[in-house]
N, C-alpha and C positions, 0 to 999 in steps of 0.2 A: 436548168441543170439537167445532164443529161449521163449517163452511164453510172458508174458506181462511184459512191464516194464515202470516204470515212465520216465526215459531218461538213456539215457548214450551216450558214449565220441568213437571212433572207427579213428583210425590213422594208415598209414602205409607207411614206407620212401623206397627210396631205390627202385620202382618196377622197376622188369626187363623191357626190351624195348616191345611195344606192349603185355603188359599185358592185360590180358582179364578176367572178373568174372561176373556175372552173379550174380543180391542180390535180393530178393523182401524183401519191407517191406510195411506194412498194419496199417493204424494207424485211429485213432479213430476222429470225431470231435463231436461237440456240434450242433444238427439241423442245417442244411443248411447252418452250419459259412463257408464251400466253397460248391460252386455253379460249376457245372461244365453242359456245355451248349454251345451248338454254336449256335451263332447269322448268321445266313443263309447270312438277309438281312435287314437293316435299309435304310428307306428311311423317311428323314425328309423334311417337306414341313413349310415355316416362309411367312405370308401374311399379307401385310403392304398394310394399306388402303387409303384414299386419307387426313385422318386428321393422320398419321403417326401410330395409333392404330396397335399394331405386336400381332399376331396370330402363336403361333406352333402346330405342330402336330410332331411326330414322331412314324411311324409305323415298327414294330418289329415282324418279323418272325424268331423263334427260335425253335430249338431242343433239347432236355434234353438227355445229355449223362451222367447222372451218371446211376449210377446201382439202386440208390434208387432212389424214388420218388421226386418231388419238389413241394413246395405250391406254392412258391412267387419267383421274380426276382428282382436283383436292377437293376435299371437303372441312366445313367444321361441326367439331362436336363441343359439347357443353364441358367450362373448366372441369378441370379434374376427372377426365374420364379415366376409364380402364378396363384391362378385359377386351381389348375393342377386337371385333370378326366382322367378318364382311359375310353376306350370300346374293348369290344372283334371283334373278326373279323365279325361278324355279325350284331355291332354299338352295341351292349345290353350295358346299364351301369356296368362297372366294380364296386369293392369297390373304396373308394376315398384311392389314393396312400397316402403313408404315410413315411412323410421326414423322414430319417435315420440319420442325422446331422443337430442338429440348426444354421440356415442361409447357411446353404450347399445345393449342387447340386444331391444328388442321394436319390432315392422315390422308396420304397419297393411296388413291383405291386404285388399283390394278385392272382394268375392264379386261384386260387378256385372256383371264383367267377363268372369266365367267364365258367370254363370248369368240376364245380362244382364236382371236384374230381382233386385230382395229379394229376400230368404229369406223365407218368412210360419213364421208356427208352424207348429211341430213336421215343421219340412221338414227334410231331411239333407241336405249333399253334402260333396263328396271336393276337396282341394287338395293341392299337393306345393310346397314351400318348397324350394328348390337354393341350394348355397353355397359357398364356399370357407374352407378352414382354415390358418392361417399352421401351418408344422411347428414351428417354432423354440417357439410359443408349447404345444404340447401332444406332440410328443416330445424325449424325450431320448435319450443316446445311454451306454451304460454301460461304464464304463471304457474308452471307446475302442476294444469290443472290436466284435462282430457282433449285439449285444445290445441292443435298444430297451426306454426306459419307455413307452407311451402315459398319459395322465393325461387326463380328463375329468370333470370334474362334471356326473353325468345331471340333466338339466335344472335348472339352477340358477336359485333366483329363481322358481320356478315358483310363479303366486298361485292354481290352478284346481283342482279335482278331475276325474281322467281314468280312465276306467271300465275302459282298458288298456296300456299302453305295452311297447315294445319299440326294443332299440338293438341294430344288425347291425351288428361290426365287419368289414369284407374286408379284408385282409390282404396285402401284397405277395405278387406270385408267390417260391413258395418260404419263406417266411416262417411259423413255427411258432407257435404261441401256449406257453409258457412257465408261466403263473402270472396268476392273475386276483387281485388284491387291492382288499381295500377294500367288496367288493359290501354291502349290504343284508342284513337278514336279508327272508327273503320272496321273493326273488327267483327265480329259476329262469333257468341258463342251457345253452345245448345247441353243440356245435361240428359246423358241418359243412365235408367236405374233398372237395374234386373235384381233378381231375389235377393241379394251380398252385396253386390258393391256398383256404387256411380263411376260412372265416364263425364269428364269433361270436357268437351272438344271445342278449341278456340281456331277459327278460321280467319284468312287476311286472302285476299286476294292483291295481284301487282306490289311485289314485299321487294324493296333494296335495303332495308336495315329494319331490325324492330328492338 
């Protein structure tokens, strides 16, 4: 098949054993309807303070491999965010992200704005997504007593391949970590503690869904 065509149908039964051919085909889209890009490294940081108030961040270092240019990225954030800003790797205010689905999780980030031109091939740069977490919807509270669940689904919904990831829990001043359920296998996580309050940090490395 050769020049442009609106579709067509290609079948073939019968190949002999270790057939081999070789096709390219080159096909058209509508602006940025696929995005092609590697996400380097996400590391998300969730800071839950002493009256339960959740705070996210999730910072994004990515590379643009298509051959054309890119304005904007989707991303997702965790159900029920809010509040959501953008900044570039230097804190400058980004545009404010902008939901792609009413009452859904993924927000169209604007690179223009940070890097005030496209991305060209095989360009990097750095963004940070800030958020807000309702408590009610990701802690619980256990028997009543001084005992919290937290409950998160690491990146849910995730359609990309990400070459590293990381989730930093901070912890209320005074507040211990307990028991980590539920992780991955694969994962690696490390605690650190300074005078007030623990860090959590759960690492994955090569992530397509968690």
């Amino acid at each position: 098949v050769e020049g442009t065509v609106s579709n067509t149908t290609y079948s073939e039964k019968n190949l002999p054993p270790l057939t081999y051919n070789v096709s390219t085909v080159t096909f058209q889209l509508a602006a940025e309807e696929m995005q092609v890009f590697d996400v380097d490294q996400l590391a998300r940081e969730i800071d839950i303070n002493e009256v339960g108030e959740i705070r996210g961040s999730d910072s994004y270092y990515i590379t643009n491999k298509a051959i054309s240019t890119i304005t904007s990225v989707e991303v997702l954030l965790p159900p029920n965010a809010s509040d959501v800003s953008a900044q570039d790797q230097f804190g400058r205010t980004m545009a404010h992200p902008e939901l792609v689905v009413l009452n859904g999780t993924r927000y169209n980030i604007n690179l223009t704005s940070a890097t005030a031109r496209p991305l060209t091939f095989n360009e990097p740069t750095k963004f940070t997504v800030n958020y807000r977490l309702p408590s009610e919807a990701y802690i619980q509270n256990q028997e009543g007593g001084n005992s919290y669940l937290l409950y998160m689904n690491l990146y849910q919904g995730v359609d990309c391949y990400m070459n590293a990831t990381s989730v930093t829990f901070v912890l209320p001043e005074g507040a211990k970590l307990q028991i980590i359920e539920g992780a991955l296998t694969g994962v690696s996580y490390s605690i650190t503690k300074d005078v007030f309050q623990e860090r959590v940090t759960i690492s994955k490395q090569s992530v397509s869904q968690m």
